[in-house]
KEKE-3310 file (N, C-alpha, C; in steps of 0.2 Angstrom, whole numbers, plus 5000, padded with zeros to 4 digits):
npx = (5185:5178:5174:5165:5155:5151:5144:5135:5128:5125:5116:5105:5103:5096:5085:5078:5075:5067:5059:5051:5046:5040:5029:5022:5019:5010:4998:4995:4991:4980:4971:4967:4961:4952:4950:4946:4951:4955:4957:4967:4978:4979:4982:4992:4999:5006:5008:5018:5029:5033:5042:5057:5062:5051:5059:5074:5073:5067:5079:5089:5085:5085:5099:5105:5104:5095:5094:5097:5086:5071:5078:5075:5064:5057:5063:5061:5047:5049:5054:5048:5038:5044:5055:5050:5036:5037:5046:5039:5026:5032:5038:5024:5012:5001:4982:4974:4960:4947:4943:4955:4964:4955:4953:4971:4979:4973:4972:4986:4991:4987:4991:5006:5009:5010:5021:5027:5020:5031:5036:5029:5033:5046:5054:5056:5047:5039:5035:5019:5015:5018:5010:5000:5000:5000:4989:4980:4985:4979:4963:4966:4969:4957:4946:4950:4947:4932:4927:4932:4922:4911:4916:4920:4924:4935:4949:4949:4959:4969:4980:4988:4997:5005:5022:5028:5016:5006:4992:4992:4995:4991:5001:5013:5012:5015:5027:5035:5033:5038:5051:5053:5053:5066:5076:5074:5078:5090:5096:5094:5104:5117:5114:5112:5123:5133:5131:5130:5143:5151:5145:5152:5165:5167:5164:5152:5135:5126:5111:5110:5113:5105:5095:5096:5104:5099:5087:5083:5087:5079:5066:5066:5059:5045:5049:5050:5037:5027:5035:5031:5019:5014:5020:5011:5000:4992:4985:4979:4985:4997:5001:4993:5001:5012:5007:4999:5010:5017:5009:5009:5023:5023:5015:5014:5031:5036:5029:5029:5046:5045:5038:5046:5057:5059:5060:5070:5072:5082:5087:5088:5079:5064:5065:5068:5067:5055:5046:5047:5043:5030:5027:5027:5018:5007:5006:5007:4992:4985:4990:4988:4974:4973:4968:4965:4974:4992:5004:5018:5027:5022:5028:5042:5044:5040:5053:5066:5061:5064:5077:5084:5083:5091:5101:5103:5103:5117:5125:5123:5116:5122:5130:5122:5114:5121)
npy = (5034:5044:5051:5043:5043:5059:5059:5051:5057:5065:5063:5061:5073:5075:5069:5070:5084:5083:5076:5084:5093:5086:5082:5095:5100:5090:5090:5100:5102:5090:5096:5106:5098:5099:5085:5077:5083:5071:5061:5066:5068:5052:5045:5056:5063:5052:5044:5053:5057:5045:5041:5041:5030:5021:5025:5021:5009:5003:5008:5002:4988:4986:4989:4976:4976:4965:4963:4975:4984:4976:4975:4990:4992:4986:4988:5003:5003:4996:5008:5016:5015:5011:5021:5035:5034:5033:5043:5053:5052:5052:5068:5075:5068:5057:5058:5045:5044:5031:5029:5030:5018:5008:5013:5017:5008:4993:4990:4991:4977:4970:4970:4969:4956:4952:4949:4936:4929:4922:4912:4904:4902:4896:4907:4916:4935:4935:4940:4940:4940:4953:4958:4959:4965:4977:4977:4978:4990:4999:4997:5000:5012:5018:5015:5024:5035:5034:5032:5044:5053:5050:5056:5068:5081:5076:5077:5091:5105:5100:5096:5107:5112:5101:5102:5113:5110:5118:5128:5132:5141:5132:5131:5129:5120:5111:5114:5111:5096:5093:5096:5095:5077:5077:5081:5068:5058:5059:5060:5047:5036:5040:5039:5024:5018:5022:5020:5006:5004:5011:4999:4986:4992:4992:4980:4974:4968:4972:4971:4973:4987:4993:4991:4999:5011:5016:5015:5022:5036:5037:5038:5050:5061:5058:5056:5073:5075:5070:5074:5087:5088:5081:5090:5102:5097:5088:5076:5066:5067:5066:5051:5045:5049:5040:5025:5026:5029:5016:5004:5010:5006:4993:4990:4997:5000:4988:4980:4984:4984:4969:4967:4972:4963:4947:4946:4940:4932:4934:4923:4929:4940:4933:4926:4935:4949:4952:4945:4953:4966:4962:4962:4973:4981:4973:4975:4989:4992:4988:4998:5009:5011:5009:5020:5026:5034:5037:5037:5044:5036:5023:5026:5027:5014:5008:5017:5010:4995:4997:5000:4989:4982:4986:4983:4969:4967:4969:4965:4953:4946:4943:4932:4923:4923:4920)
npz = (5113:5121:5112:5105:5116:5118:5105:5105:5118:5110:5099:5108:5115:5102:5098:5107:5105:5090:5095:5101:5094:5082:5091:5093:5083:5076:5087:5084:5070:5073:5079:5073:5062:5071:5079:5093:5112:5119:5111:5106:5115:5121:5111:5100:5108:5117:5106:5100:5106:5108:5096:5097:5099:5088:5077:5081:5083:5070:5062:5069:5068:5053:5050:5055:5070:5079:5094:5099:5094:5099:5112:5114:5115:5122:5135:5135:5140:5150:5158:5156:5166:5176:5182:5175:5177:5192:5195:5193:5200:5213:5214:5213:5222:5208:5207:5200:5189:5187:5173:5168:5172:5165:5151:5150:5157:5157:5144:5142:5151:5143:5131:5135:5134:5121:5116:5119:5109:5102:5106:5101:5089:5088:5096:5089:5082:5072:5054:5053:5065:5067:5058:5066:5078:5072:5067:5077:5083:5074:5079:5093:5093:5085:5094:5104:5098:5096:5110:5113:5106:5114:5127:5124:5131:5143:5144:5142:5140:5145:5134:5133:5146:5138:5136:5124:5116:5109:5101:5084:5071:5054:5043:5050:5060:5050:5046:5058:5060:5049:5053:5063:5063:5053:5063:5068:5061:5056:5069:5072:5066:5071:5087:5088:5081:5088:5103:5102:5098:5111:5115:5113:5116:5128:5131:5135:5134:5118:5120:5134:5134:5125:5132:5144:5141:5129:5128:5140:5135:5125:5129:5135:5130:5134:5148:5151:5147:5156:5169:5169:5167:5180:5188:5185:5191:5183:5181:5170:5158:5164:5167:5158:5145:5149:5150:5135:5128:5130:5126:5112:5110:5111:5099:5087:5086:5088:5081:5069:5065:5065:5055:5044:5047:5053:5071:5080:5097:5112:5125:5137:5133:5133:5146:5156:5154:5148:5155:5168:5161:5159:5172:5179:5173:5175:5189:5192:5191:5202:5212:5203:5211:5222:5233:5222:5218:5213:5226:5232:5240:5235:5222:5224:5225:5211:5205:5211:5207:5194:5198:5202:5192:5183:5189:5187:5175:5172:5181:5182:5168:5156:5165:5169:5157:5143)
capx = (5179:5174:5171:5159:5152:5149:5139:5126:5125:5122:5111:5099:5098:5093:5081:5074:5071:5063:5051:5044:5044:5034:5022:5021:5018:5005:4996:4992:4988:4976:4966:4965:4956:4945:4950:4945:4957:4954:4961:4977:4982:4978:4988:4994:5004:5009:5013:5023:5037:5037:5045:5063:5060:5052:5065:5079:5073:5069:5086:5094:5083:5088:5107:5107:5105:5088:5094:5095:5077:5070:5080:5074:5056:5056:5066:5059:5044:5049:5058:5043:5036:5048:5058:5043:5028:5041:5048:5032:5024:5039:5036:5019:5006:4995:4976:4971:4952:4944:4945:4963:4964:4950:4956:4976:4982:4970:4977:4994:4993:4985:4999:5013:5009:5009:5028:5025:5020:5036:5036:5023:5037:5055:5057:5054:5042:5035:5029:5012:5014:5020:5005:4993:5000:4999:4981:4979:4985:4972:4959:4966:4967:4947:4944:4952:4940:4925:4929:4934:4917:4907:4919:4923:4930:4937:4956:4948:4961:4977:4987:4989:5001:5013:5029:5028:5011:5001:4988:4996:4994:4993:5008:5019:5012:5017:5035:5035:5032:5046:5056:5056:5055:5073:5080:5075:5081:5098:5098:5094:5109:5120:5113:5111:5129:5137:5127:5131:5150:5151:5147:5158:5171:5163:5163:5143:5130:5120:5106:5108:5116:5097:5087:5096:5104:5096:5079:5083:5087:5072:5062:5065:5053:5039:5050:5049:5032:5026:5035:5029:5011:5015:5022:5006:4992:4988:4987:4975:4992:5005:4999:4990:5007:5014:5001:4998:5019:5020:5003:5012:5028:5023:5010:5018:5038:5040:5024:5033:5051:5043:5037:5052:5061:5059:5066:5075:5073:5087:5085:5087:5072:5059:5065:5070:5064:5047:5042:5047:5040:5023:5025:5028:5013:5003:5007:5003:4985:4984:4994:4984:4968:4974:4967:4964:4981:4999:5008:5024:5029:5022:5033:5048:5042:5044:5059:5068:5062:5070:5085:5085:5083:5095:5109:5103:5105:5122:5129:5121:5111:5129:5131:5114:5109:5126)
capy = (5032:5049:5054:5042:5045:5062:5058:5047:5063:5071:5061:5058:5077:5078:5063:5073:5091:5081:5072:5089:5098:5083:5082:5101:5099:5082:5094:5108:5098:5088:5101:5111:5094:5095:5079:5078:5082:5065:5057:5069:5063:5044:5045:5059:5063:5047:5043:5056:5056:5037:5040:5041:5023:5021:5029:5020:5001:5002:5009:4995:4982:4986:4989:4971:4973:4964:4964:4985:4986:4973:4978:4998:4993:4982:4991:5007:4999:4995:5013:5022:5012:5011:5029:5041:5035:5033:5050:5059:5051:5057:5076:5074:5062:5058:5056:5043:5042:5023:5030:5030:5013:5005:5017:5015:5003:4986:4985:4991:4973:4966:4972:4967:4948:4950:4948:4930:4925:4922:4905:4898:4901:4896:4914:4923:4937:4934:4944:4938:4941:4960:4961:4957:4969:4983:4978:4980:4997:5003:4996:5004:5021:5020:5014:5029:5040:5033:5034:5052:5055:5050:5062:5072:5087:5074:5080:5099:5110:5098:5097:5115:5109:5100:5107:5115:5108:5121:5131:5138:5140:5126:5128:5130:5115:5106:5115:5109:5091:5090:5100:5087:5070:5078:5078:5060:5056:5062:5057:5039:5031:5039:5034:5016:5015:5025:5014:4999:5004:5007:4991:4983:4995:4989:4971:4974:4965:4976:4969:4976:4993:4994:4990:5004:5017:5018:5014:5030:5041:5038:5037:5058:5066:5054:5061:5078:5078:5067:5077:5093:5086:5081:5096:5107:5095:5084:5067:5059:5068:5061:5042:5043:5048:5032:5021:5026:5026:5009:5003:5013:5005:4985:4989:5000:4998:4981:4976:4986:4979:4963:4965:4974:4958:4945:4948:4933:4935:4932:4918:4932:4943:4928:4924:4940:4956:4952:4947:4962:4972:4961:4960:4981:4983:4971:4980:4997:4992:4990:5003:5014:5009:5010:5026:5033:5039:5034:5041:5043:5029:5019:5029:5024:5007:5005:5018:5005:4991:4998:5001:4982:4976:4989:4981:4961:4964:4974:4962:4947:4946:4936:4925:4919:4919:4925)
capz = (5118:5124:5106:5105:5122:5115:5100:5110:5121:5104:5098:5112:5112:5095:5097:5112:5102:5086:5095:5103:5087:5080:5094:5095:5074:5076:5091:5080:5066:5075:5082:5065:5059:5074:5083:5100:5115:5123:5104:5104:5121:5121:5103:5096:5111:5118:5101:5097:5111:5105:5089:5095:5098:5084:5074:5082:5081:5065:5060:5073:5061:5045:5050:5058:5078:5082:5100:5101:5089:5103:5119:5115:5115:5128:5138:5137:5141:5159:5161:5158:5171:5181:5180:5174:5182:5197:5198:5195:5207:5219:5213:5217:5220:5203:5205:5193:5186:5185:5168:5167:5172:5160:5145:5149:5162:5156:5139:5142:5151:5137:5123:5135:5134:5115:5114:5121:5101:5099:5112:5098:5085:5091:5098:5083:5080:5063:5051:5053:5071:5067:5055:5071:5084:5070:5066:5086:5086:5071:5082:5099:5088:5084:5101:5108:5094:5097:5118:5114:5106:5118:5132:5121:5135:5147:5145:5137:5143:5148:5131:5133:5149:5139:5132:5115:5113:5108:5095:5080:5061:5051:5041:5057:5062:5046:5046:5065:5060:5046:5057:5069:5059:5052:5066:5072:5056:5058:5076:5074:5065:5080:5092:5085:5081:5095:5109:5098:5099:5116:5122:5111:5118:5136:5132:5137:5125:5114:5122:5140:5132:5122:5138:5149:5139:5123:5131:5144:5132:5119:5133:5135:5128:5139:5156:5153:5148:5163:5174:5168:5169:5187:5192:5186:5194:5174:5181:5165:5155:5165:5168:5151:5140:5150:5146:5127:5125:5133:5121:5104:5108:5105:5094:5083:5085:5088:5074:5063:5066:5064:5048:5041:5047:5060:5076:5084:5105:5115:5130:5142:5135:5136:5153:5162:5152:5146:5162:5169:5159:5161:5180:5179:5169:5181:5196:5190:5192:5211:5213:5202:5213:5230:5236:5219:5217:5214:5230:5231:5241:5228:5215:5224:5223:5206:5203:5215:5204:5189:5197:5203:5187:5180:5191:5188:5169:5170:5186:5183:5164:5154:5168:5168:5150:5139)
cpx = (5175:5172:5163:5154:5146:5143:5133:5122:5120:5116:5105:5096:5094:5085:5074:5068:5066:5058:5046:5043:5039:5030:5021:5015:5009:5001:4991:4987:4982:4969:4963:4962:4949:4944:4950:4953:4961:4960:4969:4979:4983:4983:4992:5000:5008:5013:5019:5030:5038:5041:5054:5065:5060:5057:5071:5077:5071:5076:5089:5089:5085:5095:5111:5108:5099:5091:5093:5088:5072:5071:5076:5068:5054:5061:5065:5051:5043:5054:5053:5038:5038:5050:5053:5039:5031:5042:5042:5029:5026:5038:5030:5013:4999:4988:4974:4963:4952:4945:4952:4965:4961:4951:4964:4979:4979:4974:4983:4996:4993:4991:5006:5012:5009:5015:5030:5023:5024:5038:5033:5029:5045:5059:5058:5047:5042:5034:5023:5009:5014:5013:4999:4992:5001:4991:4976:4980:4979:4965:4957:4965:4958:4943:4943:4949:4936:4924:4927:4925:4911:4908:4923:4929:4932:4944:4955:4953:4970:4981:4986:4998:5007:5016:5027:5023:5004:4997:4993:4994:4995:5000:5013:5019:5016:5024:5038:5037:5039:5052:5060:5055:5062:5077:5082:5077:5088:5101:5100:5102:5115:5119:5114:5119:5134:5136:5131:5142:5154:5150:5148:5166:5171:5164:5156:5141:5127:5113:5106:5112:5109:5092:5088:5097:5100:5089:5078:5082:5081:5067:5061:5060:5044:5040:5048:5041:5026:5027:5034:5020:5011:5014:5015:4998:4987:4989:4984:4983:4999:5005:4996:4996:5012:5011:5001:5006:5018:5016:5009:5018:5028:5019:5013:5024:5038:5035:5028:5038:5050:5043:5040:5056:5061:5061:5065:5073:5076:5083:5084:5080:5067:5061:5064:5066:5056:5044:5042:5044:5031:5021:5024:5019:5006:5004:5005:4995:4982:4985:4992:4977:4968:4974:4965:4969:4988:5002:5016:5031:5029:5028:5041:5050:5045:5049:5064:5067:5064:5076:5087:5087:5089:5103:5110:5107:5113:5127:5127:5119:5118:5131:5128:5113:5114:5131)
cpy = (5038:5053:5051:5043:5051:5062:5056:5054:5066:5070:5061:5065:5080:5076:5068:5078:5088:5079:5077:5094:5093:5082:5089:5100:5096:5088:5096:5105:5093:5091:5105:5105:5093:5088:5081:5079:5076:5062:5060:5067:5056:5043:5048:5061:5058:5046:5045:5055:5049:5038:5043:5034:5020:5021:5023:5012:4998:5005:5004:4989:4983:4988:4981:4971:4973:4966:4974:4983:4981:4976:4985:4998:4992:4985:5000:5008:5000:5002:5018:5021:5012:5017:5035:5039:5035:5041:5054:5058:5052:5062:5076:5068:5060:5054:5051:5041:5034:5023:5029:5022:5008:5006:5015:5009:4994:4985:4987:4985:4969:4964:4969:4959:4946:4946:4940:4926:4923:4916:4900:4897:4902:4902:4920:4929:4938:4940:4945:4939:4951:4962:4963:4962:4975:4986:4979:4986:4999:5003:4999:5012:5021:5021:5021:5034:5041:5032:5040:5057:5057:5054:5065:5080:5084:5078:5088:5102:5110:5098:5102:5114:5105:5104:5108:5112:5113:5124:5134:5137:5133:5124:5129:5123:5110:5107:5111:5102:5087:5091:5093:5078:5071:5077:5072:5057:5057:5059:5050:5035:5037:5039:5027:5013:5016:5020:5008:4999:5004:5001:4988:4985:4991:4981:4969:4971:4971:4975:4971:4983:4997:4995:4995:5010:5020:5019:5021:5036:5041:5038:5047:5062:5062:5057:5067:5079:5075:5072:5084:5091:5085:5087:5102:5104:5091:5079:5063:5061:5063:5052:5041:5044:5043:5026:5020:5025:5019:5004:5004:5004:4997:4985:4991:5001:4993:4978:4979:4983:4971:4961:4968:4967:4955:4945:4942:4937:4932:4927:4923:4939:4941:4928:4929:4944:4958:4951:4951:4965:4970:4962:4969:4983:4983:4976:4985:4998:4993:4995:5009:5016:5011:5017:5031:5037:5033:5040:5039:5038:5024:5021:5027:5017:5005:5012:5012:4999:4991:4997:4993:4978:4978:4984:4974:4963:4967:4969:4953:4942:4942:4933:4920:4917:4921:4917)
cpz = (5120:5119:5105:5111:5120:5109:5102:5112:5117:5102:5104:5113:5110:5095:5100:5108:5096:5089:5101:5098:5086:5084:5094:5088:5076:5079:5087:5074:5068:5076:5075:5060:5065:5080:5091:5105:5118:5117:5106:5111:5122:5113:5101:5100:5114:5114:5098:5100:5109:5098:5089:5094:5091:5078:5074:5082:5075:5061:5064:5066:5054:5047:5053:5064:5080:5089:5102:5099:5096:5110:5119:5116:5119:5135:5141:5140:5150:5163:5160:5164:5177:5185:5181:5177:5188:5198:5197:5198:5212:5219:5213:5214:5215:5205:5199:5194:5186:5179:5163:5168:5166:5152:5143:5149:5159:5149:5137:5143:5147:5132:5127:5134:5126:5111:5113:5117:5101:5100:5107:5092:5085:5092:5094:5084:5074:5060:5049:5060:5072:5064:5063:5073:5078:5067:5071:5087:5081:5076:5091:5098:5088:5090:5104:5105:5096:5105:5117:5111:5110:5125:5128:5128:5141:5148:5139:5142:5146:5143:5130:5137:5145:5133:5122:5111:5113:5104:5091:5073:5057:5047:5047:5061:5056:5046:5052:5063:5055:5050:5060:5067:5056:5058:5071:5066:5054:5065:5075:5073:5069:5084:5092:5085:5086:5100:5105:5098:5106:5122:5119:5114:5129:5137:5137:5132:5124:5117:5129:5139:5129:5127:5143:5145:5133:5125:5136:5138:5126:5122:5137:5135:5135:5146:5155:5152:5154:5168:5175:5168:5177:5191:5191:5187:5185:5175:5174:5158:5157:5165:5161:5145:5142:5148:5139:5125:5124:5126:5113:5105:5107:5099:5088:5080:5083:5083:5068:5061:5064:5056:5044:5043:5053:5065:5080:5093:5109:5121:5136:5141:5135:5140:5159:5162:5149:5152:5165:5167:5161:5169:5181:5177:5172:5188:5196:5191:5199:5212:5212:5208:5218:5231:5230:5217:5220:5221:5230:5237:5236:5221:5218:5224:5216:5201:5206:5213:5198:5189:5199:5197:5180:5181:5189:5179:5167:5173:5183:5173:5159:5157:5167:5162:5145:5136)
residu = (UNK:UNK:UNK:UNK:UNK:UNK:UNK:UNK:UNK:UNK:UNK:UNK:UNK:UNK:UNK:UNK:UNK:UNK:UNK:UNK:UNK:UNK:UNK:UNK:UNK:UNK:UNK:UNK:UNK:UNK:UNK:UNK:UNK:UNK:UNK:UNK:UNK:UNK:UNK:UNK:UNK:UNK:UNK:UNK:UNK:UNK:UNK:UNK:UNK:UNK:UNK:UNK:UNK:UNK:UNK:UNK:UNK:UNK:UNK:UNK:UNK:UNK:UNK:UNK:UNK:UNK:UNK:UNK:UNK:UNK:UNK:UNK:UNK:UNK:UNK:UNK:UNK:UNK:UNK:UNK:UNK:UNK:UNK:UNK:UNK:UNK:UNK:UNK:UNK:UNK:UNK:UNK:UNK:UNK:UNK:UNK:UNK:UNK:UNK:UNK:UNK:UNK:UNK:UNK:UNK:UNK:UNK:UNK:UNK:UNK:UNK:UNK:UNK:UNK:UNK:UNK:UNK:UNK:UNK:UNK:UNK:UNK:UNK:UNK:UNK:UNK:UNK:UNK:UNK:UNK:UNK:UNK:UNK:UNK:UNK:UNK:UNK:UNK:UNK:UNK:UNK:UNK:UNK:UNK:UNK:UNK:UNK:UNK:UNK:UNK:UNK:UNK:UNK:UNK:UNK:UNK:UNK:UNK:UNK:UNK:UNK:UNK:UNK:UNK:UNK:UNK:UNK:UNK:UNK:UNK:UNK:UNK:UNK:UNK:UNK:UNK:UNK:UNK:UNK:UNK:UNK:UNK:UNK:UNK:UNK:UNK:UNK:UNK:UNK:UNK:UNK:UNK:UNK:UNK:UNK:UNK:UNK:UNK:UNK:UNK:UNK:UNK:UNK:UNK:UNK:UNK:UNK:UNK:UNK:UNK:UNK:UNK:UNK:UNK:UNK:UNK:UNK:UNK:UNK:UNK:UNK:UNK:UNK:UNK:UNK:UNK:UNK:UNK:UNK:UNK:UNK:UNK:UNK:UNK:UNK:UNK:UNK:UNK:UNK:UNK:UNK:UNK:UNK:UNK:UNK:UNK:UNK:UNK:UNK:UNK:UNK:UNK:UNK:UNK:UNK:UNK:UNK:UNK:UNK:UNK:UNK:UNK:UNK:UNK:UNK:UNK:UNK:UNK:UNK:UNK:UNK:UNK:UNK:UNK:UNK:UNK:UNK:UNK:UNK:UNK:UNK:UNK:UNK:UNK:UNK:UNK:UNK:UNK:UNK:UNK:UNK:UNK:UNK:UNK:UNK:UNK:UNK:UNK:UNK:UNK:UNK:UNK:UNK:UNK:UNK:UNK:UNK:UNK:UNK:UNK:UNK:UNK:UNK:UNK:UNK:UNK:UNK:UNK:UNK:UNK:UNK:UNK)
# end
């Protein structure tokens, strides 16, 4: 057991250092074609930290555990919500723009309601449903271009602030980006199997082992760079690499997932975990609003409703629905 424990550890490191070598990579690459700062933050960065995610539910979908590939999407979801917008609002109060609202916050709640296709076909997501929500992200991609065009120097200055995202030679970016796809490709199937062992060894479901610890630890690269945007005064950084995550990870994980193979959804994440994550997602709008800024009362707001919903699905979630 403590072997496996270890591994997870190991993995989660990995997962961590891949997905800042590839956003450091993507970063670099981005700029040396020219794209706006606005685009590489709205995408390039949110995106990138999503791709241990990525990574790891499509590796849970092709090894047979819809519930991980599902639980880590959904689950991460309400922990960057929860956790990181929570703790950096704790370590200091983020300013958010109307901007940040209108740009992030509206169709994060949009996208969380997309899961919800699934009610129209006996809890399945289709692959016709997978197509939708990935012809939804090309569409939020342009979006965020042709925004970016038009403010071009809104966020000039702030991917400098985060970690190992910064100017460099082309080929250092492109070494950077294999660099770091290798190690989330190495990472993934230990994580996936490790997690997946101990809560067999736990007599936990795979389904609440996906929504807290594997969702934690994929969800790494989003805290540090949130709470390093926090800590140096980069609010449209920190609340916008939450935002654009949350956005990637229906769009892009779970359409993907989909269309590599349906994904079945347990009784307890229609009932319990979707809504969460859409009630987390709704809420963040007020919250953002009132005053202009997340304060840190607010942020222990919903750190405190993560840790509720951690304890319902840990204490409560196989009585209920199991």
């Amino acid at each position: 057991m403590l072997v496996t424990i270890g591994v997870l550890v190991l993995s989660l490191v990995l997962l961590t250092a891949g997905a800042e070598l590839l956003v450091r990579g993507a970063v670099g690459l981005a700029r040396a074609a020219g794209v706006s700062s606005l685009v590489i933050g709205l995408t390039v960065v949110a995106f990138g930290t999503s791709t241990p995610e990525l990574a790891t539910s499509l590796r849970a979908t092709l090894t047979g555990h819809p519930d991980v590939a599902v639980g880590n999407v959904i689950g991460s979801n309400i922990f960057n919500l929860g956790v990181i917008l929570g703790i950096a609002a704790m370590v200091c109060p983020i300013a958010v723009h109307r901007r940040a609202i209108v740009d992030g916050a509206l169709p994060m709640v949009v996208v969380a309601l997309l899961p919800l296709m699934a009610l129209a076909t006996g809890g399945v997501i289709t692959w016709w449903q997978g197509v939708v929500m990935l012809g939804l992200l090309v569409v939020y991609v342009l979006a965020a271009y042709w925004r970016g065009r038009l403010d071009p120097e809104r966020v000039e200055g702030e991917i400098d602030e985060i970690p190992l995202a910064k100017k460099g030679r082309v080929w250092v970016s492109v070494v950077l980006v294999i660099a770091g796809l290798g190690l989330l490709v190495a990472a993934t199937p230990l994580l996936v199997d490790s997690s997946v062992a101990i809560a067999r060894a736990l007599g936990v479901s795979e389904l609440a082992i996906a929504l807290t610890i594997v969702a934690g630890g994929t969800s790494a690269p989003e805290l540090v760079t949130s709470l390093i945007a926090a800590i140096r005064r980069h609010p449209d950084v920190a609340v916008g690499n939450v935002l654009g995550s949350n956005v990637f990870n229906i769009l892009a994980i779970l359409g993907a997932c989909a269309v590599t193979s349906p994904q079945a959804l347990q009784r307890q994440t229609i009932v319990m975990d979707i809504p969460v994550m859409i009630g987390l997602s709704v809420l963040c709008v007020p919250l953002m609003r009132s005053g202009g800024r997340l304060s840190r009362v607010e942020g222990v707001l919903l750190l405190a409703a993560w840790v509720v919903y951690a304890v319902v699905v840990y204490a409560f979630g196989a009585a209920w629905f199991g």
